[in-house]
VEXVO-795827 format. One record per residue (C-alpha): residue number from 1; residue in three letters; chain; x, y, z. Coordinates in pm, 1 decimal, always signed. Layout:
<atom n="NUM" res="ALA" chain="A" x="X" y="Y" z="Z"/>
...
END
This chain:
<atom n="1" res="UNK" chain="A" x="-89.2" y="-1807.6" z="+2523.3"/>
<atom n="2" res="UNK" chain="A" x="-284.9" y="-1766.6" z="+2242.6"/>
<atom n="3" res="UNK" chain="A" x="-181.1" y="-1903.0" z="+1902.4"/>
<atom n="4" res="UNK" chain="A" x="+18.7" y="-1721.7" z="+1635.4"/>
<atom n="5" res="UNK" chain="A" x="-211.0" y="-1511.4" z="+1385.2"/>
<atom n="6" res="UNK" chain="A" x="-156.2" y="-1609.1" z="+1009.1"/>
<atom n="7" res="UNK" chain="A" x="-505.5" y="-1368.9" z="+956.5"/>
<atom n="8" res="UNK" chain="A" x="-507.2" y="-1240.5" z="+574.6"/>
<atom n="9" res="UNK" chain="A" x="-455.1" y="-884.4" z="+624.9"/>
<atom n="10" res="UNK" chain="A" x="-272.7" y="-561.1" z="+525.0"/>
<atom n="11" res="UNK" chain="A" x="-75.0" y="-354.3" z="+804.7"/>
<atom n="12" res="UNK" chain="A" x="+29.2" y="+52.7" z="+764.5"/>
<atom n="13" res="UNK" chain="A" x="+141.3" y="+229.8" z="+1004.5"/>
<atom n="14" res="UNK" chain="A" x="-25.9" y="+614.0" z="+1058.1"/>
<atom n="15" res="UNK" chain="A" x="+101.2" y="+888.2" z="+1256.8"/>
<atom n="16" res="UNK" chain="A" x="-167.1" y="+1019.0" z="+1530.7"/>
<atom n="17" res="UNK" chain="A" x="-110.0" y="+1380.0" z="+1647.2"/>
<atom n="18" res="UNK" chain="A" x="-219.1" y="+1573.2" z="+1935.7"/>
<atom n="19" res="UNK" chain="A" x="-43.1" y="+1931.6" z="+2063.0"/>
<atom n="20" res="UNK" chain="A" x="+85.8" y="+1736.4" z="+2353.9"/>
<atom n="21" res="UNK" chain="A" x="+177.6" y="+1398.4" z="+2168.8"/>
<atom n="22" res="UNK" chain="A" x="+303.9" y="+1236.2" z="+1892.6"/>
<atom n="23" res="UNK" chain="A" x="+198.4" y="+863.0" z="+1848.4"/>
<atom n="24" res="UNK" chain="A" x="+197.3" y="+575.9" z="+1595.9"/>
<atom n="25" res="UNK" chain="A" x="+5.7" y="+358.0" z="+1546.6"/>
<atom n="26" res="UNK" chain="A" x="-110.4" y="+21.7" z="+1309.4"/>
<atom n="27" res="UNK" chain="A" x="-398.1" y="-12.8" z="+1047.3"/>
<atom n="28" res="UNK" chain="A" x="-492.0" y="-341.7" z="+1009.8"/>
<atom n="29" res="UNK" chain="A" x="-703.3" y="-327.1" z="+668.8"/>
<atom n="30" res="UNK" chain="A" x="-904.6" y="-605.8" z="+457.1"/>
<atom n="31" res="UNK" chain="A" x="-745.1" y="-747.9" z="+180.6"/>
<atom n="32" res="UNK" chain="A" x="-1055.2" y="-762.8" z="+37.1"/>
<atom n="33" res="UNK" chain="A" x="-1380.3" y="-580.8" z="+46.4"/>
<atom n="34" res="UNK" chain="A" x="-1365.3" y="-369.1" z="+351.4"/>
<atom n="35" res="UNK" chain="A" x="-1650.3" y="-270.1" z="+564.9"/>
<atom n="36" res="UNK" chain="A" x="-1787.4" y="+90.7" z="+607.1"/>
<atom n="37" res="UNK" chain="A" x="-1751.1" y="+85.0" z="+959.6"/>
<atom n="38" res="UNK" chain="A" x="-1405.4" y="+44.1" z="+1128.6"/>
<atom n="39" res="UNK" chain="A" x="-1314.1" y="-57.4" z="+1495.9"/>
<atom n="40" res="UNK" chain="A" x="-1038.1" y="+151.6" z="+1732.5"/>
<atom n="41" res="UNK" chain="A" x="-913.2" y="-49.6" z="+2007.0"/>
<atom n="42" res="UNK" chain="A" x="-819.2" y="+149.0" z="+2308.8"/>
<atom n="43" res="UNK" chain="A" x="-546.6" y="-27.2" z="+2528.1"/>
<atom n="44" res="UNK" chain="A" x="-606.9" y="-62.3" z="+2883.7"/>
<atom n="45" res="UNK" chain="A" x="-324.7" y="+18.1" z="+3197.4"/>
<atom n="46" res="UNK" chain="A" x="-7.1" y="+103.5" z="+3101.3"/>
<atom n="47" res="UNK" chain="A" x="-2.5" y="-164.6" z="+2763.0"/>
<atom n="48" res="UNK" chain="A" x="+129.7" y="-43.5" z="+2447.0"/>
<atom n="49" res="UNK" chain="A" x="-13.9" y="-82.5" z="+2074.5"/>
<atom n="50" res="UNK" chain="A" x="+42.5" y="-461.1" z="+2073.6"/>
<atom n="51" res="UNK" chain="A" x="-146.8" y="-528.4" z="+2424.9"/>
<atom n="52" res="UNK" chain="A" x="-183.8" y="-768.4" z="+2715.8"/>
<atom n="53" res="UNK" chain="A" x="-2.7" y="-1097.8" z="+2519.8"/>
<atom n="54" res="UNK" chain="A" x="-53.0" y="-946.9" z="+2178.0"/>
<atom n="55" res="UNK" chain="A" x="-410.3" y="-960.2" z="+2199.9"/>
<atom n="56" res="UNK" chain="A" x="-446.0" y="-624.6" z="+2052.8"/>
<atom n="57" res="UNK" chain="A" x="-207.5" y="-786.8" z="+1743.5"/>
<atom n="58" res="UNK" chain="A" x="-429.9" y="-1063.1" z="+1703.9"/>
<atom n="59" res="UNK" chain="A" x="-774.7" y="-889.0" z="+1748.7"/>
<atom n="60" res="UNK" chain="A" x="-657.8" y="-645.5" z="+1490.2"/>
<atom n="61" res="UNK" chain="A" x="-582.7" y="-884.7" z="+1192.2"/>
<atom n="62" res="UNK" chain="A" x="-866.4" y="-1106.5" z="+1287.6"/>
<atom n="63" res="UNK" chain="A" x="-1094.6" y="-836.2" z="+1268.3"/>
<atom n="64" res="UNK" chain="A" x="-966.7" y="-692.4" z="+962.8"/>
<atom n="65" res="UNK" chain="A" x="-994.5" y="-1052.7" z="+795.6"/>
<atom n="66" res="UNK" chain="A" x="-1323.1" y="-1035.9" z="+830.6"/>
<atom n="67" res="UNK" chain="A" x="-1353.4" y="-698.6" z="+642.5"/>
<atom n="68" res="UNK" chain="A" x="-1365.1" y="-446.1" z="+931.8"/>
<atom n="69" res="UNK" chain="A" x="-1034.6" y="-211.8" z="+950.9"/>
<atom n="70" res="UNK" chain="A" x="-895.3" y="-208.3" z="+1269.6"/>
<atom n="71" res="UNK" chain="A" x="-650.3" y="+49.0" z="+1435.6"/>
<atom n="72" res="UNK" chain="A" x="-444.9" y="-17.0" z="+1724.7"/>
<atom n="73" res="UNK" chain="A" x="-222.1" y="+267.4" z="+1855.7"/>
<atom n="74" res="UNK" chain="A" x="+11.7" y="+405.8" z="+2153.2"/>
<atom n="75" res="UNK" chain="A" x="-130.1" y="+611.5" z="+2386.7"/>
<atom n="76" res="UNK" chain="A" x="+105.2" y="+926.1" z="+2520.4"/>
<atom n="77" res="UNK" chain="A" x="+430.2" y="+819.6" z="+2721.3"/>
<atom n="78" res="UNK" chain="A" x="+398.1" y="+454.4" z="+2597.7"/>
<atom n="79" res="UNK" chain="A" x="+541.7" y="+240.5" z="+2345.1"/>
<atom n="80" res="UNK" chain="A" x="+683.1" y="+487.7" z="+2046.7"/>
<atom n="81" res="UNK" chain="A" x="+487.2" y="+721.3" z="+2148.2"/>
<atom n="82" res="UNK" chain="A" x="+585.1" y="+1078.3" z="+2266.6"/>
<atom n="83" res="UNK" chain="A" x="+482.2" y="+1313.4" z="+2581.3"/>
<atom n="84" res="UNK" chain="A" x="+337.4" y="+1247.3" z="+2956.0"/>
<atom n="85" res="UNK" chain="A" x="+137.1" y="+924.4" z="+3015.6"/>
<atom n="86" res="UNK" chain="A" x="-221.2" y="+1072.6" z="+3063.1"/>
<atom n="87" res="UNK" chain="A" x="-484.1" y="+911.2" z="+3325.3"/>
<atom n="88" res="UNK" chain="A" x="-802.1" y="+712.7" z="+3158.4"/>
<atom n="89" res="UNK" chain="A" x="-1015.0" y="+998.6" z="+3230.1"/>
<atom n="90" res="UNK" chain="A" x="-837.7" y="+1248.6" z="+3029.3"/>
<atom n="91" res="UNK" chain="A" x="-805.5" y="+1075.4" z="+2654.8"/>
<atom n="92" res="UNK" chain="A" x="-1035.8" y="+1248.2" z="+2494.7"/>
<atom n="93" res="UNK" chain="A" x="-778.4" y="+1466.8" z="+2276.4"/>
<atom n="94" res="UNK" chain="A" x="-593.2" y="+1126.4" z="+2212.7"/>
<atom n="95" res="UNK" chain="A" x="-878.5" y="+924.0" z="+2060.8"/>
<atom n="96" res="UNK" chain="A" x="-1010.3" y="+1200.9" z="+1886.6"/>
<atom n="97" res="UNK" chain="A" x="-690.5" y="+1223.8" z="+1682.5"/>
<atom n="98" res="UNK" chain="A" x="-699.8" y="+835.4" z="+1662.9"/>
<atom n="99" res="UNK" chain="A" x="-1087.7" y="+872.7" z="+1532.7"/>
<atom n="100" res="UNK" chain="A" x="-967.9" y="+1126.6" z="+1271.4"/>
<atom n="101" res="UNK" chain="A" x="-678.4" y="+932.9" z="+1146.7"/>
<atom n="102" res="UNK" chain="A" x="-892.3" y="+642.6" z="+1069.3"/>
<atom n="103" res="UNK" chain="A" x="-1126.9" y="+790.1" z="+931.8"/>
<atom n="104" res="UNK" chain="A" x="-961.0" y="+1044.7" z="+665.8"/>
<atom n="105" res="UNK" chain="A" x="-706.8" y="+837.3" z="+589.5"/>
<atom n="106" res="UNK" chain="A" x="-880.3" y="+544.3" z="+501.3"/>
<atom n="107" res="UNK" chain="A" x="-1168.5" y="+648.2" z="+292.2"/>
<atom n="108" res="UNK" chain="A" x="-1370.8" y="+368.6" z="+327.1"/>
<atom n="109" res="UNK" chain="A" x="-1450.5" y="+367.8" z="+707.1"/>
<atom n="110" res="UNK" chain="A" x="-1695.6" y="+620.7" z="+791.6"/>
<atom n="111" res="UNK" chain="A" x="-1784.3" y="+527.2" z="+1140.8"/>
<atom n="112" res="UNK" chain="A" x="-1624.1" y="+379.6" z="+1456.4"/>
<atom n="113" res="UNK" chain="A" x="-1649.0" y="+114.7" z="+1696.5"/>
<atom n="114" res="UNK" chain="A" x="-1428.4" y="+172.3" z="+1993.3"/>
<atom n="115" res="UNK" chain="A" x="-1315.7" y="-126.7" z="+2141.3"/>
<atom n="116" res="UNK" chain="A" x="-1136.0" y="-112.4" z="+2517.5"/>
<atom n="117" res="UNK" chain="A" x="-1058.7" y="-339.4" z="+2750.6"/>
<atom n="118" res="UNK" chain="A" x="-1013.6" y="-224.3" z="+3156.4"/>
<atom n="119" res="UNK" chain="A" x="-963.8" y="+138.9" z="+3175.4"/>
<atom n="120" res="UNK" chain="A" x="-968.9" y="+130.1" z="+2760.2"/>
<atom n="121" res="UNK" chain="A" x="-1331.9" y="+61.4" z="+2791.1"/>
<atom n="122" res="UNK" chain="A" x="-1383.3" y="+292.2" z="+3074.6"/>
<atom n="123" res="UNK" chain="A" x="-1200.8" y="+606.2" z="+2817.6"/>
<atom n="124" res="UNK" chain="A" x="-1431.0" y="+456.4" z="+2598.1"/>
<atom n="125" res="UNK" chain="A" x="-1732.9" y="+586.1" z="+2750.2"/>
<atom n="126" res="UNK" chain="A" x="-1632.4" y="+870.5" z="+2890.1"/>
<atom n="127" res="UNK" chain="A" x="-1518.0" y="+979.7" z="+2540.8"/>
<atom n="128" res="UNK" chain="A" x="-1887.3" y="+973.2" z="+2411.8"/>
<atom n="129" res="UNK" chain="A" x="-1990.5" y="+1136.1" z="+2737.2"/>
<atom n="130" res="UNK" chain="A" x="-1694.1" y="+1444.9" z="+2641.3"/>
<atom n="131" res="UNK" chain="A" x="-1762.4" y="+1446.5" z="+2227.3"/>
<atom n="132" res="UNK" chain="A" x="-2125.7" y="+1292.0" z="+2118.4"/>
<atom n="133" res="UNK" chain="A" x="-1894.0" y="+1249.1" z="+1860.8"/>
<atom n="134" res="UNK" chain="A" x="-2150.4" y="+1114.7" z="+1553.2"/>
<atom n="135" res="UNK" chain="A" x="-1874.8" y="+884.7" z="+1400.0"/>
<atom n="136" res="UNK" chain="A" x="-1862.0" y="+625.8" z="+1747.8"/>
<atom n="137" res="UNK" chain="A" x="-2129.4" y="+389.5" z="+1625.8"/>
<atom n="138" res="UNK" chain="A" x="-2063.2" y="+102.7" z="+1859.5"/>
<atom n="139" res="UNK" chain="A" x="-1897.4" y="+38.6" z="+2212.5"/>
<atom n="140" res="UNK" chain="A" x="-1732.6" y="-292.9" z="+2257.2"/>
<atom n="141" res="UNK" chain="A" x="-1655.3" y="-267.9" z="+2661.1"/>
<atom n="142" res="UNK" chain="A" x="-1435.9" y="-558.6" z="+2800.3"/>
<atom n="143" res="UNK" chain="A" x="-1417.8" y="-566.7" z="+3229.6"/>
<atom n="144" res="UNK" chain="A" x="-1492.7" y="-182.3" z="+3232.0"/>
<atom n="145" res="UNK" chain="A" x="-1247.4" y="-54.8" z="+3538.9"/>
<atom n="146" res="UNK" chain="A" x="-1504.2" y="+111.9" z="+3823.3"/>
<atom n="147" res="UNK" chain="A" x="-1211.2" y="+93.3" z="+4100.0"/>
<atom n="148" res="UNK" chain="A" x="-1308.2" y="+228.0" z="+4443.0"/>
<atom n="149" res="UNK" chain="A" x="-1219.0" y="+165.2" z="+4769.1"/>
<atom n="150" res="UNK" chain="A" x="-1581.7" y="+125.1" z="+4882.8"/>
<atom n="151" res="UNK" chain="A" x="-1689.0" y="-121.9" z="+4496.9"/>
<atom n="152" res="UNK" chain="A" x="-1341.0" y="-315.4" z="+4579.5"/>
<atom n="153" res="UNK" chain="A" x="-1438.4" y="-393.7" z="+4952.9"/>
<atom n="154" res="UNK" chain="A" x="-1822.3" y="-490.2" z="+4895.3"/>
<atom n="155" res="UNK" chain="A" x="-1683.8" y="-704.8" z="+4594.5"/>
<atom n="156" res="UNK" chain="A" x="-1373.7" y="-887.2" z="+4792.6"/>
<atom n="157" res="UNK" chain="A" x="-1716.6" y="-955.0" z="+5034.2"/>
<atom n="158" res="UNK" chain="A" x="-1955.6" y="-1113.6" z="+4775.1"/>
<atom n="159" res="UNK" chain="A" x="-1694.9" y="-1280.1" z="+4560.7"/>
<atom n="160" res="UNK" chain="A" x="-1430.6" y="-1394.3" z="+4798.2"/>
<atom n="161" res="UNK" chain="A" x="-1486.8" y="-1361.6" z="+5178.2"/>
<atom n="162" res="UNK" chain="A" x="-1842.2" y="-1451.9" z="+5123.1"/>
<atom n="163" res="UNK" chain="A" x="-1771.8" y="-1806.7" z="+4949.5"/>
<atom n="164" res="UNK" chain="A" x="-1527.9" y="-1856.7" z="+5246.1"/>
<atom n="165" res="UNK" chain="A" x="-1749.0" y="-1766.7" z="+5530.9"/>
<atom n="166" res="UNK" chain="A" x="-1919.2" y="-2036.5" z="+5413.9"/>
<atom n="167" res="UNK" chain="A" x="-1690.3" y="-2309.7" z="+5408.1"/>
<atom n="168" res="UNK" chain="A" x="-1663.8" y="-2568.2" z="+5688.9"/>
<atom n="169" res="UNK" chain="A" x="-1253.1" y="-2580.3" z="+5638.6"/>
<atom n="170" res="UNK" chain="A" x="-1262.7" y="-2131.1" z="+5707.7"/>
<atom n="171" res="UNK" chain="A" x="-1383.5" y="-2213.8" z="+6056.1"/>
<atom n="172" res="UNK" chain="A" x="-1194.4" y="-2490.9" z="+6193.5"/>
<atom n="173" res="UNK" chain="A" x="-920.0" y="-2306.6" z="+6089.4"/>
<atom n="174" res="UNK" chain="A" x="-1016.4" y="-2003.9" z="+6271.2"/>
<atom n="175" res="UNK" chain="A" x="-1128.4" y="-2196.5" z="+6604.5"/>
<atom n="176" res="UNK" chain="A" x="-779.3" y="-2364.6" z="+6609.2"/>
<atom n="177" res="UNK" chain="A" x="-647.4" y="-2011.2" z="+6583.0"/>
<atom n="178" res="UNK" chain="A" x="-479.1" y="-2094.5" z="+6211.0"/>
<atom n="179" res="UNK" chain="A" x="-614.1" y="-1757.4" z="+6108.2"/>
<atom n="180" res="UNK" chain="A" x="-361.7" y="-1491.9" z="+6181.0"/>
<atom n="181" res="UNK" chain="A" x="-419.0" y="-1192.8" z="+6352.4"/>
<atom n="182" res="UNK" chain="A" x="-328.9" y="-980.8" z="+6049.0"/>
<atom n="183" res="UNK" chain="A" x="-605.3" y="-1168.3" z="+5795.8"/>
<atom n="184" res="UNK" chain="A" x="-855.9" y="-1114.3" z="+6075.0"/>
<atom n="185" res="UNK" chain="A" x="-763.2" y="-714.7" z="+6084.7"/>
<atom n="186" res="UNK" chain="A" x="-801.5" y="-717.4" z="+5691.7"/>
<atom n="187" res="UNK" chain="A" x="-1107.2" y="-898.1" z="+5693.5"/>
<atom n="188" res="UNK" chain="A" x="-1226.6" y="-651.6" z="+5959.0"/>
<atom n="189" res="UNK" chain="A" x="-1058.9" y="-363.2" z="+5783.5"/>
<atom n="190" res="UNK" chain="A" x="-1270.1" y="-465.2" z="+5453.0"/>
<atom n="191" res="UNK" chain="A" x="-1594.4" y="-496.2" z="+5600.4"/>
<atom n="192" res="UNK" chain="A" x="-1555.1" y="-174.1" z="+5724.8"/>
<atom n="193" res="UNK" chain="A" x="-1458.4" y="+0.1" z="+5379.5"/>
<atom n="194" res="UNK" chain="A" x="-1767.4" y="-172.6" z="+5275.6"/>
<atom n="195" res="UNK" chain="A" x="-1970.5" y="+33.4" z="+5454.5"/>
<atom n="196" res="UNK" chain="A" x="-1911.9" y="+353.7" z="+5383.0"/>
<atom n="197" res="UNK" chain="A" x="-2114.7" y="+510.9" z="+5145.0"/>
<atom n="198" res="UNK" chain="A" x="-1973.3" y="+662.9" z="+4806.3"/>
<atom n="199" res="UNK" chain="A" x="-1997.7" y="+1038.3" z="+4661.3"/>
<atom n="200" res="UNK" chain="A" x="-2022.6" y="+982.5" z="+4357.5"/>
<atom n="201" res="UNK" chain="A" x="-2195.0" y="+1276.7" z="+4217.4"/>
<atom n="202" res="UNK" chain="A" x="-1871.2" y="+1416.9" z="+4012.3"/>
<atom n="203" res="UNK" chain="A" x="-1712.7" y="+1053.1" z="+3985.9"/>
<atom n="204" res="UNK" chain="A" x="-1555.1" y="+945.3" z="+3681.8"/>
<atom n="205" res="UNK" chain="A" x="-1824.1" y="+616.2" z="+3728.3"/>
<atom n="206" res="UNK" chain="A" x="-2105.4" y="+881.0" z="+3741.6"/>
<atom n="207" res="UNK" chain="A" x="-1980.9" y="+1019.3" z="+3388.2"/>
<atom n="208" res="UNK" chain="A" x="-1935.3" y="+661.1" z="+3275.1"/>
<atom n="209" res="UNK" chain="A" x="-2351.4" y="+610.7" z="+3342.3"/>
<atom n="210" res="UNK" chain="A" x="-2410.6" y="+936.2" z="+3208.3"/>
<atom n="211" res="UNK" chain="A" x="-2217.7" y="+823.1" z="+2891.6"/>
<atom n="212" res="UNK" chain="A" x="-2377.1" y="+488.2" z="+2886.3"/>
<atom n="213" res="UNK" chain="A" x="-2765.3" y="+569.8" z="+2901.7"/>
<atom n="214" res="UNK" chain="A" x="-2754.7" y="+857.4" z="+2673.0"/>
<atom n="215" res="UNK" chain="A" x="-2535.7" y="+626.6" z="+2405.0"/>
<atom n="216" res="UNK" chain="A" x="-2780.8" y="+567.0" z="+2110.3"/>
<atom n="217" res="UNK" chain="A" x="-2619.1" y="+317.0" z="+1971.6"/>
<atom n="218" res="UNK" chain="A" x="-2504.4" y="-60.2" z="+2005.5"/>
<atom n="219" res="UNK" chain="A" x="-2291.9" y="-156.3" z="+2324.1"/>
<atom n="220" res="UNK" chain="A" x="-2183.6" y="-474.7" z="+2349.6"/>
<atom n="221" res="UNK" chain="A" x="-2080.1" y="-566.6" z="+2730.0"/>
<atom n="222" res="UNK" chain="A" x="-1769.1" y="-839.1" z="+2774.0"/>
<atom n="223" res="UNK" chain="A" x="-1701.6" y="-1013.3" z="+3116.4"/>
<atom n="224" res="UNK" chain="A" x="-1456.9" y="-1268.9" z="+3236.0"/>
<atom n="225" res="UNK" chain="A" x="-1536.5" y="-1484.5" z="+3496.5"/>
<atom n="226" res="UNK" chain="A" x="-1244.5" y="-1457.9" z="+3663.6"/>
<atom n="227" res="UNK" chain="A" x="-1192.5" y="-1102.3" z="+3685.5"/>
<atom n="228" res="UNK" chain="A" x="-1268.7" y="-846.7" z="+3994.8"/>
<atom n="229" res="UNK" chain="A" x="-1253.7" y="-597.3" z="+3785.8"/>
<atom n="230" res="UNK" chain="A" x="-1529.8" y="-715.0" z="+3609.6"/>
<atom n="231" res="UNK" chain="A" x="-1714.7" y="-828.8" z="+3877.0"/>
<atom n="232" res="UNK" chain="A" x="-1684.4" y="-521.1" z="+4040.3"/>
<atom n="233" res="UNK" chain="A" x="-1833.7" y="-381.4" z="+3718.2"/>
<atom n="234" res="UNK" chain="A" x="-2090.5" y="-579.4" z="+3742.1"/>
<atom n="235" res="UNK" chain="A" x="-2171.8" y="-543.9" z="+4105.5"/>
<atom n="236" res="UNK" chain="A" x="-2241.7" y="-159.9" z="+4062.1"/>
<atom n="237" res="UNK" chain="A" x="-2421.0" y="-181.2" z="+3771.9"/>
<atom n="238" res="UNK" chain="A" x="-2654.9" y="-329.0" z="+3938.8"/>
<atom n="239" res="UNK" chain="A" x="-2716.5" y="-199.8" z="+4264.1"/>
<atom n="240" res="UNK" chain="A" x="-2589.7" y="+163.0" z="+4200.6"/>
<atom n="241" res="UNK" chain="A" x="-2876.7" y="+410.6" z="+4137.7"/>
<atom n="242" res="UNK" chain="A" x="-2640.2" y="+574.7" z="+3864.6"/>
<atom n="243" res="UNK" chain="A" x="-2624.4" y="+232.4" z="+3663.9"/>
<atom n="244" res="UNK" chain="A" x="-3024.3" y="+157.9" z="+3768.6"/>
<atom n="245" res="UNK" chain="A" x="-3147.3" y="-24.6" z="+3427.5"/>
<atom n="246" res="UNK" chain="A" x="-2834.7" y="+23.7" z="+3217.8"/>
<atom n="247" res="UNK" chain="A" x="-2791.8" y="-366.0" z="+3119.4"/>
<atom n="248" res="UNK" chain="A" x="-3119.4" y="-379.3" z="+3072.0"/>
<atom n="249" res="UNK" chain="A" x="-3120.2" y="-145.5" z="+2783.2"/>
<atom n="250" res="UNK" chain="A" x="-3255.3" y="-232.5" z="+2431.4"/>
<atom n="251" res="UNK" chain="A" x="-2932.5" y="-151.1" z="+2263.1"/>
<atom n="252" res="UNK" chain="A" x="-2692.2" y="-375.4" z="+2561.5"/>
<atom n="253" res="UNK" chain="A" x="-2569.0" y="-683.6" z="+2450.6"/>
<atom n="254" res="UNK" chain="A" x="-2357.7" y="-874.4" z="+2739.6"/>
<atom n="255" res="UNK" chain="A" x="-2200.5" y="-1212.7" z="+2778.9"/>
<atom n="256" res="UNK" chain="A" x="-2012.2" y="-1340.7" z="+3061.0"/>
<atom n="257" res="UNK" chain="A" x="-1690.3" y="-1538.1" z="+2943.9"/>
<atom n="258" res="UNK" chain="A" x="-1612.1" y="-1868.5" z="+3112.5"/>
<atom n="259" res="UNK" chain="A" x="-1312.6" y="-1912.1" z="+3307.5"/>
<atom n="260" res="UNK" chain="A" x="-1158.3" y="-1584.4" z="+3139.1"/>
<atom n="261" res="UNK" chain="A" x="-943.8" y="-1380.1" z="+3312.1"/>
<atom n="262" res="UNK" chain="A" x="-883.3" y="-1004.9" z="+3310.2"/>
<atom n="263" res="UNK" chain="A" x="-658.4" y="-1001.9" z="+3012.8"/>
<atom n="264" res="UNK" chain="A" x="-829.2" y="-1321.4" z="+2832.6"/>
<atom n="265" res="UNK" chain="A" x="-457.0" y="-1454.3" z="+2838.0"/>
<atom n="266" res="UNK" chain="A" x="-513.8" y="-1836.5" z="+2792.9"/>
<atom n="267" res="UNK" chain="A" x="-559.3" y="-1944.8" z="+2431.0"/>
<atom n="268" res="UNK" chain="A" x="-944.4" y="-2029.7" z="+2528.5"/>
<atom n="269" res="UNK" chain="A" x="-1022.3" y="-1705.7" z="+2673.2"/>
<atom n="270" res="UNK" chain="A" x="-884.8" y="-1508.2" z="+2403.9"/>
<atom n="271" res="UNK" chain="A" x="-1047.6" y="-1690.7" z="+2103.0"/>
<atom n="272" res="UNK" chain="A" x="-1378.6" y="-1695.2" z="+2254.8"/>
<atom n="273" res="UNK" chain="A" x="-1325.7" y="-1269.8" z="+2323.0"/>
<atom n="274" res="UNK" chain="A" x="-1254.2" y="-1227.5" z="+1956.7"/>
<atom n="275" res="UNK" chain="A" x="-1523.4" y="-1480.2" z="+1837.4"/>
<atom n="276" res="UNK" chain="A" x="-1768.3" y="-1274.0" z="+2085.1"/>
<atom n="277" res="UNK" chain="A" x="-1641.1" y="-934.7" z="+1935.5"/>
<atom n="278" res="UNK" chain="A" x="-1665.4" y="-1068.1" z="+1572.9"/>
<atom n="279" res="UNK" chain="A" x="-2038.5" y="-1164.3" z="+1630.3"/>
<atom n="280" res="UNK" chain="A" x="-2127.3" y="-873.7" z="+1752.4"/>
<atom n="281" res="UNK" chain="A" x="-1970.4" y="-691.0" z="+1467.8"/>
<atom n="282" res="UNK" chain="A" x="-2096.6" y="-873.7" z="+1196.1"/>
<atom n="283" res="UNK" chain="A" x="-2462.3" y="-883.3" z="+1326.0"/>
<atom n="284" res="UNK" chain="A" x="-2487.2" y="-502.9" z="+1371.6"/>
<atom n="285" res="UNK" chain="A" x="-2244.8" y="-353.4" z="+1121.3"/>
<atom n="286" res="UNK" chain="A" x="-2212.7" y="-575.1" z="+826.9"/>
<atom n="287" res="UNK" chain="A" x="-2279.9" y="-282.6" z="+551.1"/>
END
């Protein structure tokens, strides 16, 4: 777990208003010279304002001890937060209010970074895609969720059934018959998935490579080792037409995290995502 924050910071809380919610959220703010450019961070699955093992908590002050203010609030249905919990791909009136918050009541942030992790970074994008709204200056994507049946099978091939079609101790176990009947049907039953090929001309991870190629500004890419999610990520940005040339971009910064998993729970993992994320920061919005 990672360690308890004693970050020099000031918290407020600020009330975030849409006509189908009411949320609150926390403003982490310098107690010093603040930054002109602040950072959102959108929570990912069904995690509340403090996140996955407080990491939203402790990325907040850190950030804000280093002079960027940092907001961390409840989406819809979740934490204190009124109304219906809303799918990832339909935020947009959510961070909007979030966006406007931050940036009218605290004078000195004129732009945004939105920072999301899983399906956070995924709303991320898609939020650009649905606003071109001027004041998101930066993406900070962590394991951006791409979830299909047809990305999960071809990645459970490459990253786990592949390593163990190669392995001596796989095939004596199958030729003694150790492998049940019901792993060889899933095996079967994932190759097949694998297969199939993918419409993905109204997808949500269409819209996400929209987003992503005609984003102007910095995007700084986050991946654990450990994670299928990311992995999965990764494995379509590369070979899907959609996401042809996307890391390669001139404004794409991306760093695989070692041993890391999904959530960056271990105290390792989840120093070396802020220390990433603080890098990033102060190399492209340090004014």
């Amino acid at each position: 777990m990672p360690a308890t924050d004693t970050s020099p910071c000031s918290e407020t809380p600020v009330e975030i208003l849409t006509q189908a919610s009411a949320a609150w959220g926390i403003v982490s703010a310098p107690q010093g010279p603040a930054f002109e450019t602040g950072v959102i961070i959108v929570t990912g699955g069904l995690q509340y304002r403090v996140g996955a093992h407080r990491q939203s908590v402790l990325l907040a002050r850190q950030l804000a001890a280093a002079g960027f203010t940092t907001l961390r609030f409840d989406l819809a249905g979740l934490g204190d937060a009124t109304g219906e919990v809303c799918d990832f791909e339909h935020l947009e009136p959510q961070l909007t209010a979030a966006l406007e918050a931050l940036t009218t009541q605290h004078g000195t942030v004129k732009r945004v970074v939105l920072w999301g992790l899983c399906d956070g970074a995924s709303a991320a994008l898609l939020q650009w895609r649905a606003t071109t709204d001027p004041r998101i200056a930066g993406l900070c994507l962590v394991n951006p969720w791409v979830r299909s049946d047809t990305g999960l099978a071809r990645t459970h091939i490459k990253h786990y059934y592949g390593h163990r079609l190669t392995e001596w101790s796989f095939w004596r176990k199958l030729l003694a018959g150790g492998v049940g009947p019901k792993a060889i049907a899933q095996l079967m039953g994932t190759l097949r998935t694998s297969l199939h090929r993918q419409d993905t001309s109204q997808s949500f991870q269409q819209k996400m490579a929209l987003a992503w190629r005609s984003f102007p500004s910095p995007i700084l890419l986050l991946i654990s080792e450990r994670d299928l999610t990311g992995q999965e990520f990764m494995d379509q940005a590369r070979t899907d037409k959609a996401w042809q040339g996307c890391l390669q971009m001139a404004n794409v910064q991306q760093h695989i995290m070692p041993g890391a998993d999904h959530t960056c729970s271990t105290q390792g993992g989840h120093e070396l995502l802020g220390q990433l994320t603080l890098q990033w920061l102060l190399s492209r919005f340090k004014s």
